[in-house]
Each structure stands twice: as C-alpha cells, then as structure tokens.
Residue, then its C-alpha position, 0 to 999 in steps of 0.5 A: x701183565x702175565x700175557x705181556x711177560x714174553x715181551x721182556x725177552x730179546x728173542x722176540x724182538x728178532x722174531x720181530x725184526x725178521x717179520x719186518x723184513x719179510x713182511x712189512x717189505x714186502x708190503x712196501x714193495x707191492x705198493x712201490x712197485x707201480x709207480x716204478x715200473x711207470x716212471x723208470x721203464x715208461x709203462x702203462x698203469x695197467x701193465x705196471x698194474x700186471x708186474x704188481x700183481x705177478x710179484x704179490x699174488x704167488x707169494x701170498x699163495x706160497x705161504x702154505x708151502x713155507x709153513x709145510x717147509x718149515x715143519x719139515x726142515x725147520x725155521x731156522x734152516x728156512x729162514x737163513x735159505x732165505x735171508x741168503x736168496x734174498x740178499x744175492x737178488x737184491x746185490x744185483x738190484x741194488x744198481x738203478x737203471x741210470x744215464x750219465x753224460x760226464x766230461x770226456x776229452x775234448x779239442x782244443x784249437x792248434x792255431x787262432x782263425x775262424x771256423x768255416x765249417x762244422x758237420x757232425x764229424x769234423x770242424x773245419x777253420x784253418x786247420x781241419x778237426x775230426x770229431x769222435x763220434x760214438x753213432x755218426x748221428x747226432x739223431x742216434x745219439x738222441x734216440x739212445x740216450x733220450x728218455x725213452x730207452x726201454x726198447x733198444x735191445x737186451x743189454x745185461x751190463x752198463x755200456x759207455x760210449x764217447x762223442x765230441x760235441x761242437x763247441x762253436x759255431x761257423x763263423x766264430x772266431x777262435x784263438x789258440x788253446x781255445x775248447x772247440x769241441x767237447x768230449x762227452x762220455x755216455x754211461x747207460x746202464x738198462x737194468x732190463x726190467x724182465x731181469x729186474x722182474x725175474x729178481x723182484x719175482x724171486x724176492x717177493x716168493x722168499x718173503x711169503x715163505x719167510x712170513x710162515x717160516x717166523x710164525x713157525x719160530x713162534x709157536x716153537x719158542x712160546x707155544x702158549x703166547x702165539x697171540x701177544x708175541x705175534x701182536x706185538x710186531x703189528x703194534 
C-alpha cells in the first residue's frame, strides 16, 4: 500500500497520459501502418514491410538521445518541442488521400427531338450540345480517377476538374427541359505517400524522444517510486 501511495496524486496520471501518446501511439501506428500503405497506395506487403520498419526502427534508436536531451534541456521543454512537432504533422495528415465525384452542372434539352449523335464532346439531336470535357477522353478520365492513382505525377494539393457526362443515348427521344448530359465534378486529393512518409518519419523520431523525455519526468518527480508510477501506465 506504501508503494501504491504516488498513485493517489493527479500528476501521475498526466505522466500517464503523456506516455500514452507518445508510446501506446506509436505502438498502434507500427501495427497500422502496413495495412495502410497496402489498401490506399496499392504497395506490395514487403515494400509496406519496408515504410513500417523506416518509421519504427529510428525511433526505437533515438531514445538515448531523448533521455541525453532531456538531462540537458529538461523534460519539460523536450516535451512540449514535441507535443508541438507532432501536432503540426499530424495538421497535414489529418487529411486522407480521397476521390470525390459530385454533382456539377448539367444540359438540359432547349427543344424536344431525337438524338442522333453523341461523341465524347457534343450530343447532337436537333439542336447541337458540347460537352465539358475535363481530358478529351473518357479513357483519360479512367485512368485518373480510377483506383489505381499512385503514379500520375507529384501533386502537393487537391485538384478539381469537371466533365459533362452523356445522359442519353442515340436514338432517344427527348423532350424540352429534359437532363441530357450530367456534370460531374472531380475532387482528387494524392496525399503523396513520400510527403505522407516524410511526416509519419517525423512523427515516429518525436514519439521515441517523448518516450524518455517522461521517464525522465518520472524519476525527477519520485526518484524512489520509478517502478510503481512507471507500472502503472502498462497496467
């Protein structure tokens, strides 16, 4: 009961709280982080494999380093350096790569009649309707906004396009006011998974410098109660 004592006070429980994050997080992302590489950017287990073990293995390594900081600047200061870092890098994570078709604006007929041509600009019945295209073809469109899009280039912020989509078919009778061609705006956003990497890399080296910055809390705060306050937080 005598060892259990430092539990009864609050500042424990935030030491707690501060090694939860910087460990227990850091435990989750190396365990979520294959599985994501290999459903969002379409990689191979073992180069998943390698992006797991480039965000674990340095900030096992760099604990030393924290512990030497710590000693040096404080834990305090250590801490809240990377409390900050992180929060900035997981801003611009906080944003998934993501697709979106939503509706746009459309073409409505002017006049009644039959369609008696339609190509991937123009829909032509008695009267002749171009087509917003964002590519010029519709393979292109394909090929953008399919599933597999982690190698049409280096794109930093989300783009939009928009394209006019054929409503009808040739040979369709249409009457006046009628939708003949629907617009469709496209919303890609890349999160370039070397950025995304960059960031998680940045992530991961904090959270090993966090880990024995709060050790280092501890043993300032209760020097002869390392072993219960520090228990507890695996409890």
């Amino acid at each position: 009961m005598q060892r259990l004592q430092p539990l009864k006070e609050y500042r424990v429980w935030r030491f707690g709280l501060y090694y939860f994050f910087v460990f227990g997080s850091f435990v989750a992302l190396a365990q979520w982080l294959i599985p994501y590489y290999v459903n969002v950017y379409s990689m191979t287990i073992v180069s998943a494999g390698f992006m797991a073990t480039a965000f674990s293995l340095p900030s096992s390594l760099i604990r030393s380093a924290g512990g030497w900081l710590s000693d040096r600047a404080g834990a305090r200061k250590v801490l809240l350096w990377v409390f900050g870092v992180c929060l900035v890098c997981l801003v611009f994570l906080f944003v998934p790569r993501m697709e979106i078709r939503a509706p746009g604006q459309g073409i409505m007929a002017n006049q009644g009649g039959t369609v008696m041509e339609i190509s991937s600009s123009e829909i032509i019945d008695d009267d002749k309707y171009l087509l917003q295209n964002a590519f010029g073809k519709e393979d292109q469109i394909t090929f953008y906004f399919g599933i597999d899009n982690t190698d049409e280039g280096f794109l930093f912020l989300p783009t939009t396009s928009f394209n006019q989509e054929p409503a009808v078919k040739k040979g369709d009778v249409v009457n006046k006011g009628q939708l003949i061609a629907r617009g469709v705006t496209h919303i890609y956003f890349q999160a370039n998974k070397w950025i995304f990497s960059t960031l998680i890399f940045i992530v991961g080296i904090m959270m090993g410098i966090g880990s024995a910055a709060v050790y280092k809390h501890v043993s300032d705060y209760y020097p002869n109660d390392i072993g219960a306050v520090g228990g507890s937080w695996g409890f």
